[in-house]
C-alpha positions as CSV (number, residue, x, y, z in Angstrom):
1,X,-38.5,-30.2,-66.8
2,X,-37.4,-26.7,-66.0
3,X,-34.7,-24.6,-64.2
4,X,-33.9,-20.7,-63.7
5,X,-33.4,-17.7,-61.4
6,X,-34.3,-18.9,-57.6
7,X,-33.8,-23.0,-58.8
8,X,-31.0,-24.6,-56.3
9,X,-28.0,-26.1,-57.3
10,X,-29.1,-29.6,-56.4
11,X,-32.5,-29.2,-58.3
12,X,-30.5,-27.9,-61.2
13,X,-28.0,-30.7,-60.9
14,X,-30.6,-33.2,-60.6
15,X,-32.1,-31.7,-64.0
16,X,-29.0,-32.2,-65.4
17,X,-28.7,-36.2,-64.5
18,X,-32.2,-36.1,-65.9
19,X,-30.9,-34.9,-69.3
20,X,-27.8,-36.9,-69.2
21,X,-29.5,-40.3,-68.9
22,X,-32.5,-40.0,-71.5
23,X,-32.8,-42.5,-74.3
24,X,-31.5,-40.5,-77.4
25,X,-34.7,-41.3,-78.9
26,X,-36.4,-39.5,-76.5
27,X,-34.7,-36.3,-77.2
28,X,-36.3,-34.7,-79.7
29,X,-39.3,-34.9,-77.9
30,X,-38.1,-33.2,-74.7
31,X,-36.0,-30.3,-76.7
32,X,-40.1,-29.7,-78.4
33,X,-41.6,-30.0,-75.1
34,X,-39.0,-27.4,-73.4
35,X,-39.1,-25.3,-76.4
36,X,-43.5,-25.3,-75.9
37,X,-43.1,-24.5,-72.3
38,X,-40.0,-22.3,-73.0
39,X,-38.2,-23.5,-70.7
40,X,-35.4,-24.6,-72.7
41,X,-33.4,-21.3,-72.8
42,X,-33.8,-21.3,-69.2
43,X,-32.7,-24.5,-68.5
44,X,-29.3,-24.2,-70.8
45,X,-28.9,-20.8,-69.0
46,X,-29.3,-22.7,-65.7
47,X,-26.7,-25.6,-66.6
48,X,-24.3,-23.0,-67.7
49,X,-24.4,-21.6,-64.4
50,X,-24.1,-24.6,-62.2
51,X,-21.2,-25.5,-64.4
52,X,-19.4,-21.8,-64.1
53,X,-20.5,-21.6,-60.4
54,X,-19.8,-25.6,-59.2
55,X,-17.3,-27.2,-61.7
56,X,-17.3,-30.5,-59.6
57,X,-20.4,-31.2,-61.7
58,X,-18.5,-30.6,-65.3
59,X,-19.5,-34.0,-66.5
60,X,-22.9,-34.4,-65.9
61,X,-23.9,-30.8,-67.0
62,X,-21.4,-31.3,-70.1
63,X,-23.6,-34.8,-70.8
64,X,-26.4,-33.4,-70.3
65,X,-25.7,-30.1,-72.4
66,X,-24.1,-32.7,-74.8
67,X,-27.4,-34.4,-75.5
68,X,-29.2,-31.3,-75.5
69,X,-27.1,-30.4,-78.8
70,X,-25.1,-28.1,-77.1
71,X,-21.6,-29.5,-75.8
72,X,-18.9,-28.9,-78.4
73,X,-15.7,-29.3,-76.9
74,X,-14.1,-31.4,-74.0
């Protein structure tokens, strides 16, 4: 699971549907798995992007940022 410079919109916003719709018990795991690969800085940068760039996608990237710890506000 990684995004970043030269990843497409779609691949990021499929990512981001990935994130959204993961059992919460299976976070943890993932956010250790990103953080081992370091990918997850890259991947949050990435979200943050498609979310600035395309904000037609605001709830799914929010959802998925959301899970990801990261989503504080509406």
């Amino acid at each position: 699971m990684t995004a970043g410079k030269g990843v497409s919109a779609s691949e990021t916003l499929d990512l981001a549907r990935k994130i959204a719709n993961i059992p919460s018990g299976e976070v943890p795991a993932m956010i250790r798995q990103m953080l081992q690969n370091r990918e997850l800085s890259k991947t949050v940068g990435a979200l943050d992007d498609l979310l600035a760039k395309r904000p037609e996608h605001r709830i799914v990237v929010s959802k998925a940022l959301d899970k990801l710890g990261l989503w504080h506000c509406g």
